[in-house]
C-alpha positions as CSV (number, residue, x, y, z in Angstrom):
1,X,-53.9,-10.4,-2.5
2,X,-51.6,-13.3,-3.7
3,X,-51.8,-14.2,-7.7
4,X,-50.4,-17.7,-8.9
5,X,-48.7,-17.5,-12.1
6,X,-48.6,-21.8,-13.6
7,X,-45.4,-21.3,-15.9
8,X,-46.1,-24.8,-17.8
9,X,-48.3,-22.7,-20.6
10,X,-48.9,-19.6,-22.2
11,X,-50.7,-17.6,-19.6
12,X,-52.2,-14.1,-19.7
13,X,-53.1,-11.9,-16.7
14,X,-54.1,-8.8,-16.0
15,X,-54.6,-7.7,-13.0
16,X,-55.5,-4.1,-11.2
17,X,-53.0,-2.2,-8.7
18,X,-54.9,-0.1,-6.2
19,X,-52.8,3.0,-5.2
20,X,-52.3,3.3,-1.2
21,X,-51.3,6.2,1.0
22,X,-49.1,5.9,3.8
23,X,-48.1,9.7,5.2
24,X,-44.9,9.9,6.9
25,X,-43.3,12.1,9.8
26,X,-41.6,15.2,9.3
27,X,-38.4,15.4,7.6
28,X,-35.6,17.6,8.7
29,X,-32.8,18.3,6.5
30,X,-30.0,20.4,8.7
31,X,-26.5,21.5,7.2
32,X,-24.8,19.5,10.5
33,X,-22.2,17.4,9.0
34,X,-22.3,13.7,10.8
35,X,-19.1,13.7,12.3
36,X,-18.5,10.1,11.7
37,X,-18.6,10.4,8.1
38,X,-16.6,13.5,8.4
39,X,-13.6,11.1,10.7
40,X,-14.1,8.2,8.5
41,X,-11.0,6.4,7.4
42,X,-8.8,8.7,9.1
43,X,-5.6,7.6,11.2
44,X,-4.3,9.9,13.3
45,X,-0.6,9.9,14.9
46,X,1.3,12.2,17.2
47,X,4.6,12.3,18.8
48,X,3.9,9.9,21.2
49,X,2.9,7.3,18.3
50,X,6.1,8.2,16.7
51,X,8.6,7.9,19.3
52,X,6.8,4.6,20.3
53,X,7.2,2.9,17.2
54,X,9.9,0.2,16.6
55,X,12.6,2.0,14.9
56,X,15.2,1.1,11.8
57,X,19.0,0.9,12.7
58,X,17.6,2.7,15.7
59,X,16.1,5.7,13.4
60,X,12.6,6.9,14.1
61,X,10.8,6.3,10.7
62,X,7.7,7.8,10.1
63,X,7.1,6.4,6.8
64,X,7.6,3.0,8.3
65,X,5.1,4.0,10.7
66,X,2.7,4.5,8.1
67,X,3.7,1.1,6.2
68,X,2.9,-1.1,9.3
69,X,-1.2,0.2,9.0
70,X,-3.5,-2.1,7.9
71,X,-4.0,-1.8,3.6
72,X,-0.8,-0.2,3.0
73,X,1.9,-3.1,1.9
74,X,5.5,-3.2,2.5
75,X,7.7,-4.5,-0.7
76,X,10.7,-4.6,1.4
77,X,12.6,-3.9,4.3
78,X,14.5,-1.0,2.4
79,X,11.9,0.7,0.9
80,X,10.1,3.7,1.5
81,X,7.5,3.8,-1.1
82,X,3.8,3.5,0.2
83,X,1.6,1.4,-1.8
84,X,-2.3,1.7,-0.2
85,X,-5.1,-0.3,-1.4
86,X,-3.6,-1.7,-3.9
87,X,-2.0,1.3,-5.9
88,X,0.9,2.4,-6.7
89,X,3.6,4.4,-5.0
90,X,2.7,7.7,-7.3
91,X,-0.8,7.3,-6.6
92,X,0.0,8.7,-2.8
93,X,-0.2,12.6,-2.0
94,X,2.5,13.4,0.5
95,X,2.1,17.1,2.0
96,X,3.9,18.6,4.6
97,X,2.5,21.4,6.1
98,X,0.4,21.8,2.8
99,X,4.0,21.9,0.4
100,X,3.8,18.4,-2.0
101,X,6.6,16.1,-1.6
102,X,7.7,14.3,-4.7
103,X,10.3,11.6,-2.9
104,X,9.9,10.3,0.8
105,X,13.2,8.5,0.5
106,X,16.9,9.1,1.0
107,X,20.0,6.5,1.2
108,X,18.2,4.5,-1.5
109,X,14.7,4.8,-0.1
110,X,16.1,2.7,3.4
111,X,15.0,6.2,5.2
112,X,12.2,8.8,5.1
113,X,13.1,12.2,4.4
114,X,10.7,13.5,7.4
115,X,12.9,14.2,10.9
116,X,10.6,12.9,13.6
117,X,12.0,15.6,15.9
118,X,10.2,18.2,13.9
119,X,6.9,16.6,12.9
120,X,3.6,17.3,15.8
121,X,1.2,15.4,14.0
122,X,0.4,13.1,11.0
123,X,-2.9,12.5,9.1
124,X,-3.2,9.6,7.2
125,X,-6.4,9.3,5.1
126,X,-5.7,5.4,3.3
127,X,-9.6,5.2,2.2
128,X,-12.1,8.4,2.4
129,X,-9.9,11.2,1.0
130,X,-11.6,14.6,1.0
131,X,-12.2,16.5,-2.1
132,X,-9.7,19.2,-0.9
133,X,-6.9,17.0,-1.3
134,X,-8.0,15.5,-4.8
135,X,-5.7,14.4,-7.9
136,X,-4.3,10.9,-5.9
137,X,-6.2,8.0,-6.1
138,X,-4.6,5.4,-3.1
139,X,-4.2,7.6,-0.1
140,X,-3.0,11.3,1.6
141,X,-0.4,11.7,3.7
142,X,-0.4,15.2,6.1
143,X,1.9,16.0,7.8
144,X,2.5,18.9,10.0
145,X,5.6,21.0,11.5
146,X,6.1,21.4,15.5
147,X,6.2,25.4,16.6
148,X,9.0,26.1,18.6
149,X,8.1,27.2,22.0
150,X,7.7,30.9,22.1
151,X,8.9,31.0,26.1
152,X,11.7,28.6,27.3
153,X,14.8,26.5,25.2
154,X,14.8,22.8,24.3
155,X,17.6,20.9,23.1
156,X,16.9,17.4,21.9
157,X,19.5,15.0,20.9
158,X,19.1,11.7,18.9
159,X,22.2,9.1,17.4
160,X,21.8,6.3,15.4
161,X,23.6,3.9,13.1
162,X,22.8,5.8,10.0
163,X,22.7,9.8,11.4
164,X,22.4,12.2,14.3
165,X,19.5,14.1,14.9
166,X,19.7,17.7,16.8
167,X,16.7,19.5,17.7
168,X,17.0,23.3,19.2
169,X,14.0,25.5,20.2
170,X,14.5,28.9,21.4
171,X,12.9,32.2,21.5
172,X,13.9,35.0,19.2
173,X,11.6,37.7,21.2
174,X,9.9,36.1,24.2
175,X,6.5,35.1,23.6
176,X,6.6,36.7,19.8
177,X,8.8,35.1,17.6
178,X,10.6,31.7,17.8
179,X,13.0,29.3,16.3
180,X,13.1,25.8,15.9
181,X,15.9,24.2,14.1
182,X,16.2,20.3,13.6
């Protein structure tokens, strides 16, 4: 039914509502997460990503890395502060392997602290941060240590303009304990 309401005058109406049942399907309620919202905002690198990624005075930089992604702006060319979204550089958690890191900079913030040689992986949550992280506001950084190889030596070797970069993995006891030193 369609009423007409004339809003030149005082009008009064009153007019009936008739309930209707519509009966639905079944609803099931499961405790399987939907894994996109579970992946959502979350950029992953590795150290493919990092070795592939334009370097500073011939430095891999992971923090620059993370400054080139879309919603994180760069103030300068010699900084190493992350600001995400909008916030501010404090507003950013920076773990590695689970410890906080206060300060991502050394050599007046031109160079991360983080040696790519010894990082496997990097999480970078800039939007959805999960709960377990809490206390930051812009973004989550996560970054996590390589495991030396339990069963052969590797020597790595890196020189730039600002430093030099060693990386030596060897096992202790053969397929028990390991060392990798970088």
């Amino acid at each position: 039914d369609t009423l007409k309401i004339k809003l030149t005058q005082d009008n009064f109406y009153d007019h009936h509502m008739y309930a209707k049942t519509n009966m639905l399907n079944e609803v099931i309620v499961s405790n399987v997460r939907n894994k996109f919202i579970k992946r959502l905002g979350i950029q992953h690198f590795n150290q493919e990503d990092i070795s592939a990624n334009p370097v500073v005075f011939g430095e891999a930089d992971i923090i620059k890395l993370i400054q080139r992604q879309p919603g994180v702006k760069n103030i300068s060319d010699g900084s190493s502060a992350l600001y995400v979204n909008g916030g501010k550089a404090d507003q950013n958690l920076l773990l590695l392997d689970g410890l906080l890191i206060d300060n991502p900079g050394h050599l007046m913030g031109m160079v991360s602290s983080f040696n790519s040689f010894a990082i496997k992986d990097i999480q970078f949550y800039p939007s959805y941060i999960p709960a377990n992280f809490g206390g930051k506001l812009s973004s989550v950084l996560d970054l996590s240590l390589k495991e030396a190889d339990f069963n052969k030596r590797k020597l790595a070797a890196q020189l730039s303009l600002l430093s030099a970069n060693i990386k030596i993995e060897t096992p202790l006891v053969k397929e028990k304990a390991s060392i990798l030193l970088s």
